[in-house]
Gaussian input, Z-matrix of N, CA and C with variables (Angstrom, degrees):
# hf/3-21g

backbone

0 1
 N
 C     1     B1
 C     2     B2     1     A1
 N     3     B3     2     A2     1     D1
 C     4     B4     3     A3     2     D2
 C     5     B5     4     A4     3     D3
 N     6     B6     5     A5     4     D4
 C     7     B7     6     A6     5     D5
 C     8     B8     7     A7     6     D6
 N     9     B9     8     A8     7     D7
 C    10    B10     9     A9     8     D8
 C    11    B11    10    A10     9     D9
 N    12    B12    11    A11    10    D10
 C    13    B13    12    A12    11    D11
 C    14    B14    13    A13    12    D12
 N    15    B15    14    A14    13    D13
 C    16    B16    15    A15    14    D14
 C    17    B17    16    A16    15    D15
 N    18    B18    17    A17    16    D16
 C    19    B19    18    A18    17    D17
 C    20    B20    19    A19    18    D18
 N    21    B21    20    A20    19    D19
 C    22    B22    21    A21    20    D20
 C    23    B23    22    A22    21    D21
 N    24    B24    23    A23    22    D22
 C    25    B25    24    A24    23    D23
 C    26    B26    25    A25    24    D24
 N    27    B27    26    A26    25    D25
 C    28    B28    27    A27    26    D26
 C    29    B29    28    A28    27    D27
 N    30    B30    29    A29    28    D28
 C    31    B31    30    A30    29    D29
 C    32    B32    31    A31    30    D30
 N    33    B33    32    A32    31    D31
 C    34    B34    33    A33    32    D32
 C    35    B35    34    A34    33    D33
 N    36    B36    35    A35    34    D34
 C    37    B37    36    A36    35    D35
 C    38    B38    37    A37    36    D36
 N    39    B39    38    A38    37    D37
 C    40    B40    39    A39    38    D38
 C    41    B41    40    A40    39    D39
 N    42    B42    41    A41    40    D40
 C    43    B43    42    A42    41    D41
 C    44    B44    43    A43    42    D42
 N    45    B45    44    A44    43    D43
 C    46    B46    45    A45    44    D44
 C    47    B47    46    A46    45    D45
 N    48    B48    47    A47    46    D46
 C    49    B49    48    A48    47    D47
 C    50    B50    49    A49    48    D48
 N    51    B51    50    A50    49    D49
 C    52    B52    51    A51    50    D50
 C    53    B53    52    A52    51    D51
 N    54    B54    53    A53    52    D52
 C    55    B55    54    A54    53    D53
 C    56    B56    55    A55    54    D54
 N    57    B57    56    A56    55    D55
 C    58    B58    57    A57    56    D56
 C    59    B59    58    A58    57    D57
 N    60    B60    59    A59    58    D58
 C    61    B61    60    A60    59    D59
 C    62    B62    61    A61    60    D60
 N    63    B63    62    A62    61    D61
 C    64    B64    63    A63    62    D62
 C    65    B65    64    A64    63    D63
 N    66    B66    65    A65    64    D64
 C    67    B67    66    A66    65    D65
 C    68    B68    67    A67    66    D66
 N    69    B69    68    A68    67    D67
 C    70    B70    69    A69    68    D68
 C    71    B71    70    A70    69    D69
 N    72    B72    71    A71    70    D70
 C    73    B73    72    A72    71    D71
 C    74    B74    73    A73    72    D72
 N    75    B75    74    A74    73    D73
 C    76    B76    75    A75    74    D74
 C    77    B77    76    A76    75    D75
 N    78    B78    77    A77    76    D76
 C    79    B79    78    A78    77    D77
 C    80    B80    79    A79    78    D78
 N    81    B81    80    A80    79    D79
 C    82    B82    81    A81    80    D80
 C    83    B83    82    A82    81    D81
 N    84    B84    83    A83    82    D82
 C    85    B85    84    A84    83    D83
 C    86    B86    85    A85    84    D84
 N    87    B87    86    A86    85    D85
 C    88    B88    87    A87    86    D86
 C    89    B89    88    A88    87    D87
 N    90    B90    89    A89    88    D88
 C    91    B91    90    A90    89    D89
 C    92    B92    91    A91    90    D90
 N    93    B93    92    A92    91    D91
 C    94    B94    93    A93    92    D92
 C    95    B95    94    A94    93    D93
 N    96    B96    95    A95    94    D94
 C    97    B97    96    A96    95    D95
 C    98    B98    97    A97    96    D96
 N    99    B99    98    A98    97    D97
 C   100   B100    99    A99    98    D98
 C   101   B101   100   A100    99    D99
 N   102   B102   101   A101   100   D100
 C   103   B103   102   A102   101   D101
 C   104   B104   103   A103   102   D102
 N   105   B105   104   A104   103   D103
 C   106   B106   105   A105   104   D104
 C   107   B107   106   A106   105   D105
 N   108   B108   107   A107   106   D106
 C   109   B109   108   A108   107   D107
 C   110   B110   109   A109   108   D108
 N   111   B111   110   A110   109   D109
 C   112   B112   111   A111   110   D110
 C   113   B113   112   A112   111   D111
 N   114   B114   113   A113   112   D112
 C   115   B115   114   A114   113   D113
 C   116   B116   115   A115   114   D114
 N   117   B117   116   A116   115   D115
 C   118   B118   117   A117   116   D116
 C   119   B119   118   A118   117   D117
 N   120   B120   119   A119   118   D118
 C   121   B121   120   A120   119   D119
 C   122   B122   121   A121   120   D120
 N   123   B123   122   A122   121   D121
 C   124   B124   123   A123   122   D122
 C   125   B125   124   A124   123   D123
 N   126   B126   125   A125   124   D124
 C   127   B127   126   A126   125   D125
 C   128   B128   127   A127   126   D126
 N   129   B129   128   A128   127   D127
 C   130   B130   129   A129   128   D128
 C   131   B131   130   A130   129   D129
 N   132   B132   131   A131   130   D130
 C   133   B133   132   A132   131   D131
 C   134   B134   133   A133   132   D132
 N   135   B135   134   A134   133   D133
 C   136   B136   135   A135   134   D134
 C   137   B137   136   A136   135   D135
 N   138   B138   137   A137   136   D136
 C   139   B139   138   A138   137   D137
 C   140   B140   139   A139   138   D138
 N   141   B141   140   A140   139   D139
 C   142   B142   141   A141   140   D140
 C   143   B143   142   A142   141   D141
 N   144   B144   143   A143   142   D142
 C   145   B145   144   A144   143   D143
 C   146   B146   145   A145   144   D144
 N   147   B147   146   A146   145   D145
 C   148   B148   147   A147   146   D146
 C   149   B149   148   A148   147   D147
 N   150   B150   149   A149   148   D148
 C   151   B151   150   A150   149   D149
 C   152   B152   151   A151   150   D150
 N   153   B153   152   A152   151   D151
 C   154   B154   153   A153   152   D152
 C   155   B155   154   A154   153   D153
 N   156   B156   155   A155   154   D154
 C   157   B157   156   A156   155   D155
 C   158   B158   157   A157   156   D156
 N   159   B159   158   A158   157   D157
 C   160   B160   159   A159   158   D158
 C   161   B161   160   A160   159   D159
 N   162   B162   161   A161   160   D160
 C   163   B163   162   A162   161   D161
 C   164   B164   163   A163   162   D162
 N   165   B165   164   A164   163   D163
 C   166   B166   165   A165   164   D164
 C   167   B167   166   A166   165   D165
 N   168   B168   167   A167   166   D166
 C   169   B169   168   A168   167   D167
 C   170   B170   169   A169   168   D168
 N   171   B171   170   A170   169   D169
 C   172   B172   171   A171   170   D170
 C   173   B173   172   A172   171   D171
 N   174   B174   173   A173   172   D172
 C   175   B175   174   A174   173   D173
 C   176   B176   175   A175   174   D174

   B1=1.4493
   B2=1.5286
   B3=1.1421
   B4=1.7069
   B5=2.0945
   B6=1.4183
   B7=1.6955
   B8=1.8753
   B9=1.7938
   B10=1.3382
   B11=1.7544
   B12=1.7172
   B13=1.4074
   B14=1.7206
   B15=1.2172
   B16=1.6805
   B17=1.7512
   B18=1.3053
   B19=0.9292
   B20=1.5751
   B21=1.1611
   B22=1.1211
   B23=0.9630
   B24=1.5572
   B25=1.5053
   B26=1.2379
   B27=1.5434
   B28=1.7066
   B29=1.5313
   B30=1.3435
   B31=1.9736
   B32=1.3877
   B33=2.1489
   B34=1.3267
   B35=1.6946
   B36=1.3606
   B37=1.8116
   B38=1.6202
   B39=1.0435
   B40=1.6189
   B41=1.2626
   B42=1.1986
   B43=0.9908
   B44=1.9927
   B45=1.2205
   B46=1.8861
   B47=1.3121
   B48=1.7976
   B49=1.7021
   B50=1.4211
   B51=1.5724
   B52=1.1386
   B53=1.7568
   B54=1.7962
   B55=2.1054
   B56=1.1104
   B57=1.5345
   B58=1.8031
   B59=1.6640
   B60=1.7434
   B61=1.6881
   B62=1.2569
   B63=1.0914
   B64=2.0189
   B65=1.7463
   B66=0.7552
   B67=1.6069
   B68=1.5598
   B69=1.1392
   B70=1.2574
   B71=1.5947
   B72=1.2807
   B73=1.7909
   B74=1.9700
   B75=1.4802
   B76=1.2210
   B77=1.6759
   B78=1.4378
   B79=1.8136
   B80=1.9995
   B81=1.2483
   B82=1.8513
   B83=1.5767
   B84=1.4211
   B85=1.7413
   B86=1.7325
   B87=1.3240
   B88=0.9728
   B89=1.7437
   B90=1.1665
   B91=1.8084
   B92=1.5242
   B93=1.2408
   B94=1.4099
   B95=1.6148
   B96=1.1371
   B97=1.4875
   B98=1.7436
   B99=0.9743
   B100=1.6466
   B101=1.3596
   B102=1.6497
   B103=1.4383
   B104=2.2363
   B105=1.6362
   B106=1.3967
   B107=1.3864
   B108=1.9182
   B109=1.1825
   B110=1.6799
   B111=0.8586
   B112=1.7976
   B113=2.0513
   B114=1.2240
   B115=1.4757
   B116=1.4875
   B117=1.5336
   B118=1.3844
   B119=1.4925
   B120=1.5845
   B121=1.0423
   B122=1.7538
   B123=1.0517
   B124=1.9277
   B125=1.5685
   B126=1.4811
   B127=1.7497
   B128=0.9647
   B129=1.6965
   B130=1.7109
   B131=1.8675
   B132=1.9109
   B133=1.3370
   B134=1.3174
   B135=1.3897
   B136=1.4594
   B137=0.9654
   B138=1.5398
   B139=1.5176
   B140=1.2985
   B141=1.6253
   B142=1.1849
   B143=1.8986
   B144=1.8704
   B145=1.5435
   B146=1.5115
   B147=1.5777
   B148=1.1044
   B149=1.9232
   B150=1.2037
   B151=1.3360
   B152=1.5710
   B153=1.4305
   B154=1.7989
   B155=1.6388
   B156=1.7269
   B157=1.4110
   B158=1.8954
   B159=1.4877
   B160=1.7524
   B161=1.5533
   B162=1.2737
   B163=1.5991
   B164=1.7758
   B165=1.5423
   B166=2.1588
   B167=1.0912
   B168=1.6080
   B169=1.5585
   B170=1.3508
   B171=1.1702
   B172=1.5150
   B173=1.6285
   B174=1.4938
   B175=2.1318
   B176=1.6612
   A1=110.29
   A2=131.22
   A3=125.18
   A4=79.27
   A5=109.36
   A6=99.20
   A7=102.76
   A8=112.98
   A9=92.03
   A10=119.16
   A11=97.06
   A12=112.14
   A13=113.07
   A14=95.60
   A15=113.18
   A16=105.07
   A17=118.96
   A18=123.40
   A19=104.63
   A20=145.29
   A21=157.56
   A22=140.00
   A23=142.82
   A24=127.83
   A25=89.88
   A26=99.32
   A27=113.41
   A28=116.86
   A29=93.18
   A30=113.31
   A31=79.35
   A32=85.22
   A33=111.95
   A34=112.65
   A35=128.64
   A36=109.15
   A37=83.17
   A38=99.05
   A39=113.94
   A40=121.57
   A41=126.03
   A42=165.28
   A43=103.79
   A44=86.89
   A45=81.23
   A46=124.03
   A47=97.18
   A48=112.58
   A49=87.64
   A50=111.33
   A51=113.03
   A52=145.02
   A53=78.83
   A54=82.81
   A55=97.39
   A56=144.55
   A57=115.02
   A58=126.75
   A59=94.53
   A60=117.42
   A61=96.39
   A62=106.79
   A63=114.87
   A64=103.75
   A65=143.89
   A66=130.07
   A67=98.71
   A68=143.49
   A69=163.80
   A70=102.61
   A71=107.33
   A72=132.91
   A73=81.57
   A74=129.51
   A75=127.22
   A76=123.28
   A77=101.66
   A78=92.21
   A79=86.27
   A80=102.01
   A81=119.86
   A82=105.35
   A83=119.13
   A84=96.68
   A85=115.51
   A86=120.57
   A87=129.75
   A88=133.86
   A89=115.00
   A90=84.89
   A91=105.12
   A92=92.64
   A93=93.75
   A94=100.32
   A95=128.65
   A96=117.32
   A97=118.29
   A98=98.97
   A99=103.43
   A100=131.43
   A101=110.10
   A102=103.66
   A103=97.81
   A104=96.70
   A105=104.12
   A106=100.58
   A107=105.31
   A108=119.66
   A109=118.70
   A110=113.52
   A111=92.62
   A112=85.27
   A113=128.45
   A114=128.92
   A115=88.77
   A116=129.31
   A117=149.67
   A118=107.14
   A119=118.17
   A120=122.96
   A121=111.34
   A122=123.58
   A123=112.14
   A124=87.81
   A125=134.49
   A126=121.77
   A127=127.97
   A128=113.41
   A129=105.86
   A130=83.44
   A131=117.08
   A132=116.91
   A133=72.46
   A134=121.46
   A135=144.39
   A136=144.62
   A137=155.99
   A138=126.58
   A139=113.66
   A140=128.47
   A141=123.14
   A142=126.30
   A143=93.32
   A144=103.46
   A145=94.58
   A146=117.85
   A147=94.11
   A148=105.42
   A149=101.75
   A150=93.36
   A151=91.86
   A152=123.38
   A153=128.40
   A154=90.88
   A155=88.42
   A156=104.66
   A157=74.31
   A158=88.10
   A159=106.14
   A160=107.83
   A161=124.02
   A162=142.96
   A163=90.36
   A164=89.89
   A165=94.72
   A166=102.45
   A167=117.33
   A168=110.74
   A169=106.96
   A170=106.26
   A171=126.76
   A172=100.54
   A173=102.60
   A174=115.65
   A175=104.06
   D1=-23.64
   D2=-139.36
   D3=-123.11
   D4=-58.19
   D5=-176.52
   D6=-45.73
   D7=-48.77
   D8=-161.79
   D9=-96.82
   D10=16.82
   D11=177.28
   D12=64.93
   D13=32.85
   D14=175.85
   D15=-68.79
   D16=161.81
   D17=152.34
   D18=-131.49
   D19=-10.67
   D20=-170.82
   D21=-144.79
   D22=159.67
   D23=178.59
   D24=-170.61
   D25=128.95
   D26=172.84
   D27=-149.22
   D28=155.45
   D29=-163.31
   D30=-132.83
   D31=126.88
   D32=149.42
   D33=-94.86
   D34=128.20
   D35=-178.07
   D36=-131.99
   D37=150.41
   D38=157.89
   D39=-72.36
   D40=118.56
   D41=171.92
   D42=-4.40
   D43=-61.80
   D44=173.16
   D45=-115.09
   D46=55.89
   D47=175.20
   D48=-119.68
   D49=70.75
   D50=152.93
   D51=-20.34
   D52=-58.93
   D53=-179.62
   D54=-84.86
   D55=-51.70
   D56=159.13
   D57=4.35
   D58=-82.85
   D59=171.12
   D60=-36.84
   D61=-88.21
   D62=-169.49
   D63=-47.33
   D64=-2.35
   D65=173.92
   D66=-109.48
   D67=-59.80
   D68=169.01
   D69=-25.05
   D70=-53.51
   D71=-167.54
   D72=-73.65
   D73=-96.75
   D74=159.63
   D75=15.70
   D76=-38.94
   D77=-149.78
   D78=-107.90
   D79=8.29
   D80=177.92
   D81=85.28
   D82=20.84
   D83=163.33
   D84=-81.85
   D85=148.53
   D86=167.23
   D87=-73.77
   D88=150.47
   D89=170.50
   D90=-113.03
   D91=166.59
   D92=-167.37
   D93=-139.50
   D94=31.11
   D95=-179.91
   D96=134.52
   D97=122.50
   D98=159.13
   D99=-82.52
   D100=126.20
   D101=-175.69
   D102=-108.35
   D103=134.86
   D104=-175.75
   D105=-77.02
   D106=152.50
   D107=-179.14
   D108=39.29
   D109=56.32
   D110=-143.75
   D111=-111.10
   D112=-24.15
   D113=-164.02
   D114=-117.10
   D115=152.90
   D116=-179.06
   D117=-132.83
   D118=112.81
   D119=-172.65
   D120=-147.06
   D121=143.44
   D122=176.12
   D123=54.98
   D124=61.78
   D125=176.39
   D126=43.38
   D127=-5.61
   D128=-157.14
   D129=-119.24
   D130=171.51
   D131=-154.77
   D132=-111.18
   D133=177.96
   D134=178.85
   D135=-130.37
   D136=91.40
   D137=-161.26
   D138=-73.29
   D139=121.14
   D140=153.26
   D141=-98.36
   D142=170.90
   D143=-169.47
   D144=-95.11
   D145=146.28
   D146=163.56
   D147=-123.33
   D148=178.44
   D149=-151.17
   D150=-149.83
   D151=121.54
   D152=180.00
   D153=-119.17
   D154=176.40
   D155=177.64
   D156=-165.27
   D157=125.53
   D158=-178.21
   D159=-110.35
   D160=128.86
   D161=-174.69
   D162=-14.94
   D163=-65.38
   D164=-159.59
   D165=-91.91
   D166=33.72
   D167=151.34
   D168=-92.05
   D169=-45.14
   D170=-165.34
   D171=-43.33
   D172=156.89
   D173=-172.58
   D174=-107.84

C-alpha cells in the first residue's frame, strides 16, 4: 500500500468463482456487497461480489 501510495484495493469476481472468493477472502479482503448483473460475459450479465482490503485494515 505505502510503496504504491494505495489507499485501497478492490475485486469485482462473479459470483460463482468460488476459489477467487475463497483466495481473495484468505489474503484478508473483505466483502462488502453485491453488485447485480453488473459483469457481461458468454452474452449473458452476471452478479458479482465485490471485495476491498483498505490501507488501515491491513496487519
Amino acid at each position: 500500500f505505502n510503496h504504491l501510495k494505495l489507499n485501497r484495493l478492490e475485486a469485482h469476481i462473479a459470483i460463482d468463482n468460488i476459489n477467487s472468493i475463497h483466495l481473495f477472502k484468505k489474503c484478508g479482503f473483505k466483502e462488502e456487497g453485491t453488485l447485480k448483473q453488473y459483469l457481461k460475459f458468454n452474452h449473458k450479465f452476471h452478479d458479482t461480489i465485490v471485495l476491498a482490503d483498505v490501507k488501515e485494515e491491513v496487519s
